[in-house]
C-alpha positions in Angstrom: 16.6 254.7 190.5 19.1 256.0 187.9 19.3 255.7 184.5 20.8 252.9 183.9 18.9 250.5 186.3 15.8 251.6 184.4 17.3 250.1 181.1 18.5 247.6 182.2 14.7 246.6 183.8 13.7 247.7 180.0 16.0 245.0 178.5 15.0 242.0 181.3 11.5 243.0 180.3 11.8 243.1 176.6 14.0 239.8 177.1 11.2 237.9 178.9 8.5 238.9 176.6 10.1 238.2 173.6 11.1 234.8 175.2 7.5 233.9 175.6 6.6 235.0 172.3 9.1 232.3 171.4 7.5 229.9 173.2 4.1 230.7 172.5 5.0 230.6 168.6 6.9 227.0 169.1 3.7 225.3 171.1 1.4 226.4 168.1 3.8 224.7 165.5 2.9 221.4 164.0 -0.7 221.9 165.1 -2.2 223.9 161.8 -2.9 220.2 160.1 -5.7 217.6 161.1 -4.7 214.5 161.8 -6.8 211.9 161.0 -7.1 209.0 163.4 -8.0 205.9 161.2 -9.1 202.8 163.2 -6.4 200.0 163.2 -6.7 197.1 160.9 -8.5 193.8 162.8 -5.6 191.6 164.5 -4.9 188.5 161.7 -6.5 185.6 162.5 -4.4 182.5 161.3 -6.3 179.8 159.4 -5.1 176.2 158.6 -5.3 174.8 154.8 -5.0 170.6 154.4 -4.2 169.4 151.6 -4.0 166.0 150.6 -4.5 163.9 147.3 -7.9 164.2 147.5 -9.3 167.8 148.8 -8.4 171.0 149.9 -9.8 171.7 153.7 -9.9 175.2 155.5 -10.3 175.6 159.2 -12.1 177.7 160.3 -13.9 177.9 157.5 -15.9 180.6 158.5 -14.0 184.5 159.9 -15.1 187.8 159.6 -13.4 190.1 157.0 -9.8 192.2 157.8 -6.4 190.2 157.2 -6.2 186.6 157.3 -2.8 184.6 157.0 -3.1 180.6 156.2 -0.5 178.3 157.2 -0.6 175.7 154.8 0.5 172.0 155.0 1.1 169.5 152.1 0.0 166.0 152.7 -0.2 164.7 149.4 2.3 162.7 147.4 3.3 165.4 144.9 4.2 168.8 144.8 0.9 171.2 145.6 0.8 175.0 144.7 -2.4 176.3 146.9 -4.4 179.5 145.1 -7.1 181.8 146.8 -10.0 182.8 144.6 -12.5 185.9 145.0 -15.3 186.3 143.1 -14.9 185.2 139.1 -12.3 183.2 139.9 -9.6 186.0 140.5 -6.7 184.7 142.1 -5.7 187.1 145.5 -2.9 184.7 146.0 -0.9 182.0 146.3 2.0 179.8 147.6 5.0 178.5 145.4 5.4 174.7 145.2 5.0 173.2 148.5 6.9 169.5 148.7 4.8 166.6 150.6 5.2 166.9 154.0 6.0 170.5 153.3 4.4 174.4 154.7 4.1 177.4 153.1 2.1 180.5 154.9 0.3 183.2 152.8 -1.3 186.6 153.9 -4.9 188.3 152.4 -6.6 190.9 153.9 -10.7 189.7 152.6 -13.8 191.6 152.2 -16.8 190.0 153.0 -18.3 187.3 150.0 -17.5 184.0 149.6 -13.7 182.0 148.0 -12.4 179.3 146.7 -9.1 177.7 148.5 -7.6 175.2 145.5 -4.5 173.9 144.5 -3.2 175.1 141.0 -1.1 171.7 140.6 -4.3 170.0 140.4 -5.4 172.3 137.5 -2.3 172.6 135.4 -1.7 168.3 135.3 -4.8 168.2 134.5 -6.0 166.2 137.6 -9.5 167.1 139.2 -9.2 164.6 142.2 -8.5 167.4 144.6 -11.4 169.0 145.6 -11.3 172.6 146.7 -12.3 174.0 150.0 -14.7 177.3 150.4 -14.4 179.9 152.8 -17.2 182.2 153.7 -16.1 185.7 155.1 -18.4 187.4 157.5 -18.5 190.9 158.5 -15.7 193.1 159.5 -13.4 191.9 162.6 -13.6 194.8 164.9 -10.4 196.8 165.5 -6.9 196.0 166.9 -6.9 199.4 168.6 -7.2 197.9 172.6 -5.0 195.1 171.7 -2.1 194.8 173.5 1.3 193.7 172.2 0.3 194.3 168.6 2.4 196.3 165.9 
C-alpha cells in the first residue's frame, strides 16, 4: 500500500465517523424536554333544553362532569334568552334571543355540583311563570383518548 491509498482510507474513515457523530447528535435532539401526556378531555355529550311558556326542561338531566353542549329550542310565544347557573347564581353562560320556534346551541365544560338551566327573559319582564330546570352533574366522564374519529 502507498502513501496515498493510506490517506485516502484515513479521510473515508474520518468521513464515516464524523458522519455518525452527525447522526448520533441529530437522533438526541428534541429529546432533552419531558413531555407531558395529559389525558384528553371526556367526548361532549349533547343535552336538549325545552322551553316553553311555562318551564325550562333539561334532558338528561343527570351527566357526569367534562364538556357539555345544549341544543336549545324555543317553544314559547315570545323571545327566550336561556342562562346556565353554578353555584351562587353565577352565570357560566348563555344564548342570545332565541325567536319562538327558534334554536340556539351553547357549550360548558361542568365540574361536578348541581345548576340551574333558566331563561333570563323571564327575569328581566319581570315574569316568573317559567320555571327553571336543574341539572345535577355527576363525576368526571372518563377520557376521549380510545375514541375514534374525535379531534
Amino acid at each position: 500500500m502507498g502513501a496515498g491509498e493510506e490517506t485516502d482510507d484515513r479521510m473515508r474513515g474520518r468521513t464515516i465517523w464524523l458522519a455518525g457523530s452527525a447522526a448520533v447528535l441529530l437522533a438526541g435532539c428534541g429529546s432533552g424536554g419531558t413531555f407531558a401526556n395529559k389525558p384528553r378531555p371526556a367526548t361532549p355529550v349533547n343535552l336538549t333544553v325545552y322551553v316553553n311558556d311555562q318551564r325550562v326542561s333539561v334532558s338528561p338531566a343527570s351527566v357526569g362532569a367534562g364538556p357539555v353542549m345544549f341544543i336549545v329550542t324555543n317553544q314559547a310565544n315570545r323571545n327566550e334568552s336561556v342562562e346556565v347557573h353554578g353555584t351562587g347564581g353565577r352565570s357560566l353562560a348563555s344564548t342570545g334571543p332565541i325567536n319562538p320556534g327558534g334554536t340556539a346551541q351553547v357549550t360548558v365544560d361542568f365540574n361536578r355540583g348541581d345548576y340551574t338551566i333558566s331563561t333570563t327573559e323571564a327575569q328581566l319582564v319581570g315574569r316568573s311563570g317559567i320555571h327553571p330546570a336543574t341539572l345535577h352533574i355527576g363525576p368526571p366522564r372518563p377520557s376521549a383518548d380510545n375514541a375514534l374519529l374525535q379531534p
